[in-house]
N, C-alpha and C positions, 0 to 999 in steps of 0.2 A: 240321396246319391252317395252319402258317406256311408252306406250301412251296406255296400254290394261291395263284396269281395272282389280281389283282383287272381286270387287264390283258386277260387272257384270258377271266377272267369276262365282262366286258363285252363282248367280241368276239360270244363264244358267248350271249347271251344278246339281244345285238342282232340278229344272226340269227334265235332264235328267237324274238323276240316278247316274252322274258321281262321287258323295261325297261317294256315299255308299259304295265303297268296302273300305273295312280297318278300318270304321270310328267306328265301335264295336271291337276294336279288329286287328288282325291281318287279314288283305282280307277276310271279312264277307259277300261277294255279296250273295242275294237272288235272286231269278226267277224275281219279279218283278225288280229291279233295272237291269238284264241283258237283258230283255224285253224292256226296256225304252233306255237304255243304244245303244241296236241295231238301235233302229226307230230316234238315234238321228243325227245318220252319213251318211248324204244322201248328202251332196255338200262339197264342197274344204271348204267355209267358217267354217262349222262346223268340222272340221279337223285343221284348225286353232285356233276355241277357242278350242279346245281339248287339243293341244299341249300346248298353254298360260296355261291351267290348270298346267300341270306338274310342266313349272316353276315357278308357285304360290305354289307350295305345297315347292320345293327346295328354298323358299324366308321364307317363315313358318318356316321349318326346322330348318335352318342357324341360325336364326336370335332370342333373347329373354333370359331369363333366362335360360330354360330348352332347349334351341337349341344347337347346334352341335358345335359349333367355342367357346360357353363359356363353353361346357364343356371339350374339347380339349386342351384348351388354363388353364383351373384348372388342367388340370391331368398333368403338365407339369413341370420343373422347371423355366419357365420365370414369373408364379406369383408364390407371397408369400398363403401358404396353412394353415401355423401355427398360431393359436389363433386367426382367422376369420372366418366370415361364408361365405361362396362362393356359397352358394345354388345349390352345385354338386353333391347332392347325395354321400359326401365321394370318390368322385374322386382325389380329391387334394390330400388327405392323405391315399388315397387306402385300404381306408372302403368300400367302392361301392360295392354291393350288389344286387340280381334279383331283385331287388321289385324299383330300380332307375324310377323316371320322365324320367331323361333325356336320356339315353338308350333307353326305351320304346320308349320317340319319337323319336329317330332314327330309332330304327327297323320300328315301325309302318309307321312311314313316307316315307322311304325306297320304303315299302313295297304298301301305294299309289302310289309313283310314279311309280312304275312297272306295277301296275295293267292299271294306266292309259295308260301307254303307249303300253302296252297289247291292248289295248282296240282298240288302235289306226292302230298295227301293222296288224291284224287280220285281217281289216275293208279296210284298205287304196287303196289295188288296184283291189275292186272290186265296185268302184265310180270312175263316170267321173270325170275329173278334168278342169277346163278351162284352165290351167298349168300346162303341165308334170313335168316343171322344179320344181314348189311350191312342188306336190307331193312328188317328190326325197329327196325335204330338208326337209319336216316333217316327213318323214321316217328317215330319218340320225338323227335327232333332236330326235323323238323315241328313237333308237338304241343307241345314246351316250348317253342320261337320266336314259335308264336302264341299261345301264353299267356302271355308276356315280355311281346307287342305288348297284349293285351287287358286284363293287369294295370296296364299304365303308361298305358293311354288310359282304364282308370278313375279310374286315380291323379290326371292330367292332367287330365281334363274331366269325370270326374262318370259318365259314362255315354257309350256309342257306337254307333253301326250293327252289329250281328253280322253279319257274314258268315263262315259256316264251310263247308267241305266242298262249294264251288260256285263259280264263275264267272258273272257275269253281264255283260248290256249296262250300259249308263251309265243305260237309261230305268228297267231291275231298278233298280240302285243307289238311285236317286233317291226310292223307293217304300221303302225300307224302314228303317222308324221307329228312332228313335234309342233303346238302353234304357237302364234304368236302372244306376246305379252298382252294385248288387248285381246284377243279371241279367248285367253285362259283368262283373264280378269270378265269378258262376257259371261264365264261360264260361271262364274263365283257371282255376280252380281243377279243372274237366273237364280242361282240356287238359295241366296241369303233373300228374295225377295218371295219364291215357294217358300219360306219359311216363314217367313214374316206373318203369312195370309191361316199359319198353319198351328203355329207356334200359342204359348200362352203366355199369359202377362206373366205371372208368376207361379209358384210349383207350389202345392200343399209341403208340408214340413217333411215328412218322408220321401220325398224327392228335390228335397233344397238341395242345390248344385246344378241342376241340367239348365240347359240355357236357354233362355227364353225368349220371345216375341222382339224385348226391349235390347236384350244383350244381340240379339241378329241386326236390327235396327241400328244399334251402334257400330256395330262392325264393318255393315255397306257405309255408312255413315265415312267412316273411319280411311273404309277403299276406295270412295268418291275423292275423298281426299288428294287419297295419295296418286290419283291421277289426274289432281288440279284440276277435279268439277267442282267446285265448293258448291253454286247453285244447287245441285242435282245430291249434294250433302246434308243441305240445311234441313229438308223438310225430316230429313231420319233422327239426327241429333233433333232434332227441337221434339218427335215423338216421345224421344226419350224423357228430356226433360220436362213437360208437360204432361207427362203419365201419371206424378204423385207419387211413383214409388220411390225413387230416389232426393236424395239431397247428400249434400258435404257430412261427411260426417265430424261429430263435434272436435275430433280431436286428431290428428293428422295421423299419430300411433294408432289408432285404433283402425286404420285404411288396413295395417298388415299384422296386424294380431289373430292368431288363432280361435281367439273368445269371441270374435266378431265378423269369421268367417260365413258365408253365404248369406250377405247384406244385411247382416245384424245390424251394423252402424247406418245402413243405409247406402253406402257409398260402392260398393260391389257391384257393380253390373254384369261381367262376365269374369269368373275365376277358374282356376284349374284347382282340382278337388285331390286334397289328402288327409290319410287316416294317422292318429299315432296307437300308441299302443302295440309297439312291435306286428303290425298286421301285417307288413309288407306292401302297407300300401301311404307309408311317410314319402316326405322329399328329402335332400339333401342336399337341396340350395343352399338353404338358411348355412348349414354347416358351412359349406363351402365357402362361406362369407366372409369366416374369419381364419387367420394364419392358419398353416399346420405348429404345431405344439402349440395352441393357444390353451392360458394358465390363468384367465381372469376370472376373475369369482361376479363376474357380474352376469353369466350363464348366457353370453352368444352364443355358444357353440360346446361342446364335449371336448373337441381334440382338436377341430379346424381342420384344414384341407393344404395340401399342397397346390392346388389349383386357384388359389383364392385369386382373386380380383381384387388389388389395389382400387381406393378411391384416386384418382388422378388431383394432384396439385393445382390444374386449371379447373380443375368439378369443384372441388372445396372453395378458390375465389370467387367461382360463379357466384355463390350464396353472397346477396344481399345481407348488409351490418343488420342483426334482430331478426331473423329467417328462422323464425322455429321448427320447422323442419331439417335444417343441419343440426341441432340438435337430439333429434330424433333419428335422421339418417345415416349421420356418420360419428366416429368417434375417432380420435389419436393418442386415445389413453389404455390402448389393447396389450392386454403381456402375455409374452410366447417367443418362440424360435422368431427372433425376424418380425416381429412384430413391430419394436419402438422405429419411431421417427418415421412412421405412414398414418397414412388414417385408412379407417375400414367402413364398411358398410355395414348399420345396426336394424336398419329396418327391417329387414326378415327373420330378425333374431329376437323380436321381442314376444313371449308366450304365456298363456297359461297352462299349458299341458308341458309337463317335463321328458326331452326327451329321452327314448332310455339305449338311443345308439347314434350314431352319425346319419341312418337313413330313416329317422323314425320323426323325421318334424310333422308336426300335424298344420302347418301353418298353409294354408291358400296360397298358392300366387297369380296373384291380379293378369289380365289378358286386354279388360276395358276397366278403368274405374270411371265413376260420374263427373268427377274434376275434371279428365280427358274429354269427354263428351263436352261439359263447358268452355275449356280452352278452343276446343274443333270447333263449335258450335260460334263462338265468340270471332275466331279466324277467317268462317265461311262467308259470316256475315260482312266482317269487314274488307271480304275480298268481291263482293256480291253489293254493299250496299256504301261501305266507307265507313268512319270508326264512329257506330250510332252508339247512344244510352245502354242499349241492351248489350253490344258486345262487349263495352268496358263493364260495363256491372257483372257479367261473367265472368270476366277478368280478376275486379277485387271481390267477389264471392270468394277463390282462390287465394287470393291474396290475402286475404281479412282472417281465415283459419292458421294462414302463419305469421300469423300475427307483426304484418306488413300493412304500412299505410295504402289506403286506396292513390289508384293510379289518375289525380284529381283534372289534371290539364291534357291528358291522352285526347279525349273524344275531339278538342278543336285540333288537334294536329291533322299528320296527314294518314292515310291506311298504311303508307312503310313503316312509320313512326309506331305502331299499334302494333302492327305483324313482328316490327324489331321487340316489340314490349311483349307479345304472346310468345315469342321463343326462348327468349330467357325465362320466362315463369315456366313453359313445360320442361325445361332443364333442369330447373330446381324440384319442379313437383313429382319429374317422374327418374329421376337419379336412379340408374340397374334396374329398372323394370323393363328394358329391351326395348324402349320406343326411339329411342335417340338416333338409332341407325337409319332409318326409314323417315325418324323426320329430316335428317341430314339431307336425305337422297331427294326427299319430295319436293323439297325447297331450292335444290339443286347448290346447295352448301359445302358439300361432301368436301370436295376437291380444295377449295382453300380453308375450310375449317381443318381439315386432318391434316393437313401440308404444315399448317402454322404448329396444329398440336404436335405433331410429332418432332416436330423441328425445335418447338420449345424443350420436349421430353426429352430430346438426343442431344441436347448444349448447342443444334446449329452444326453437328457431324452430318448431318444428308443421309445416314443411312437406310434410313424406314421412307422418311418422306418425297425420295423420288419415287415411289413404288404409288406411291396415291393417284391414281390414274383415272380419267373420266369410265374409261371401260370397267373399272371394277364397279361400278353402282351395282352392278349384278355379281354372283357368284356362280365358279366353273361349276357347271356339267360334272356328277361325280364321273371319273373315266370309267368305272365298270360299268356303267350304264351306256355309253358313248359304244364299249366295246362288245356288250351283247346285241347291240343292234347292228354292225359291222357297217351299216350303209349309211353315209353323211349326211344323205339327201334326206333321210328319214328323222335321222337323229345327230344334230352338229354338236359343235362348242360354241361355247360364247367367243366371242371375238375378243383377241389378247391373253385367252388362256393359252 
């Protein structure tokens, strides 16, 4: 997967028509781009860079100022939101608004990757293939990308336009009504379960990256959740874990190192793939992590970011006294403009590849690690069975790598007492990995978690934490999208925007 151009992607995709849907807009395809679009899917190779598209679009997404994980990682309380600018569109402080960047490129991006894989699903078993088997895993690989896309535009906004299994004009588009938050979570849970049936356990070495069997597995896994099935959770998470390929890996550092990228360590279940080497196909998270004029010689970063993301002074108490993992995650010994007297976030920063710009980190970023799957996995149970052997020993599995005592008197308590104990450890384990927000909401937390955080953040001024409102669990409707469809009944707002 590291060895496809994103370079060439775009070449090949310009040609054929493949940029166009979305790229004005919410899925804009014209006659000609569906014309060209057709004449480009005649052999298995062109069904392969087809799919490489997709996940150049989800490496896009991910990844940048206005990308998905930094603005997840703002709306959260693990960074600091008060008297900074975090370039989030009022996410941190829950001003956010239809008219957000970073929204817009969610939905919109979303909303490419469907159409691509549309394009795909439509086309694929009416070409020969020199490989049935190839065929089978770029359909699974289809099916779980657009169930990634329709899982997260529920998550995002509540509910969405379904488009499956078809292309249309822009006047189609515009006709067809927006669904609900479960009818668009129906449609991700179809398509992560055709993947599942489709997909492979794991990828020969010149295809490490693409996602597999066990990474879809986790992700319905992951959506049960978050719509408080846990039953209907446990049998995906426990696939996982009972597959053999995974375990913890030895050393918590080695979860976000580049040298140990696509489950080297083992601990990788599903990651978002980058190249360094000036390819143009790095991230620039990792940079962004730390200050703009950062001067430390201990190589987080080259220059840092004016975007950074503070670690929040209630993220850093969370950690448990002997937490090797705030060792690893955070640091308050960073020099730069503006640096001293904060702490910052180290775990993306640690590499063996040097990078040789701000946009050239070669470093993965995590989407599922196997730690998440045993937290979830350990949660399901104790919501489904009560706090048994198995879901504490998942528990200090976690525990036991940061070098924290096992959690010894949990199991006779009660399942609050366990679910209180699994929320704290996924707060430590997964600190700017973007999960914080959605565990907030799943739990139904939000609302006095961020009330208290931002209240502590603002000295008790009120000014961010009346804004914490049960209607924001969702994010507005970007308004150009609200406004190409002119008709409400077709396409609303969220309620309170």
């Amino acid at each position: 997967m590291k060895t496809i151009s994103k370079t060439i992607l775009f070449f090949v995709m310009c040609i054929t028509g493949l940029l166009l849907p979305g790229c004005k807009g919410y899925l804009n395809p014209n006659p000609e781009s569906l014309y060209t679009t057709k004449t480009f899917y005649t052999s298995q190779s062109d069904f392969k860079l087809a799919i490489s598209a997709v996940y150049a679009k989800q490496q896009d997404l991910y990844d940048g100022q206005s990308g998905m994980l930094h603005f997840l990682i703002a709306r959260s309380d693990d960074s600091n939101a008060v008297n900074t600018n975090t370039y989030s569109d009022g996410a941190d402080t829950f001003t956010d608004t239809s008219i957000g960047l970073c929204t817009t490129n969610v939905w919109q991006s979303m909303y490419v990757i469907i159409a691509r894989c549309n394009s795909i699903l439509i086309r694929i078993d009416k070409v020969q293939f020199d490989d049935a088997t190839a065929k089978d895993y770029i359909k699974g690989e289809a099916f779980a990308m657009r169930a990634w896309a329709y899982d997260n535009l529920g998550k995002f906004f509540g509910g969405a336009p379904l488009i499956v299994d078809a292309e249309y004009t822009a006047a189609e588009i515009y006709s067809i009504k927006r669904s609900t938050q479960d009818e668009t979570f129906a449609q991700a849970i179809s398509d992560y379960k055709a993947a599942i049936t489709t997909l492979p356990a794991k990828w020969g070495s010149t295809d490490a990256g693409r996602i597999t069997k066990y990474a879809a597995d986790a992700a319905l896994g992951r959506l049960y959740m978050f719509m408080n099935q846990p039953a209907n959770a446990k049998p995906y998470l426990e696939e996982v874990i009972n597959s053999g390929i995974y375990s913890l890996a030895a050393n918590f550092e080695d979860c976000f190192t580049d040298a140990f990228d696509n489950n080297v360590a083992k601990d990788r279940v599903w990651e978002v793939q980058y190249i360094g080497g000036l390819s143009g196909e790095g991230q620039t998270f990792s940079e962004m992590c730390m200050p703009e004029g950062y001067s430390g010689s201990e190589g987080y970063a080259l220059r840092g970011s004016s975007a950074a993301l503070q670690v929040s002074t209630d993220m850093v108490s969370a950690y448990e006294t002997g937490d090797y993992r705030q060792t690893i995650a955070t640091s308050n010994q960073i020099k730069g403009t503006g640096a001293a007297g904060y702490t910052w976030c180290t775990k993306f920063s640690r590499h063996s590849y040097q990078p040789q710009s701000a946009t050239d980190w070669a470093n993965n970023l995590p989407i599922i690690r196997y730690s998440d799957v045993l937290l979830m996995s350990a949660e399901a149970i104790n919501a489904t069975e009560g706090p048994s052997a198995k879901a504490v020993a998942y528990v200090n599995a976690v525990r036991s790598r940061a070098k924290l005592p096992d959690l010894t008197s949990i199991q006779s308590a009660s399942a609050a007492t366990l679910l209180t104990a699994i929320k704290k450890e996924r707060r430590s384990e997964f600190m700017f990995e973007g999960l914080r927000w959605f565990d907030l909401v799943r739990w139904g937390d939000f609302v006095p978690v961020m009330t208290n955080f931002l209240n502590e953040s603002d000295e008790g001024n009120g000014r961010y934490s009346i804004n914490v409102q049960a209607f924001r669990s969702l994010f507005a409707i970007p308004q150009g999208e609200i406004d190409r469809y002119v008709n409400p009944s077709v396409m609303w707002q969220n309620p309170g925007y």
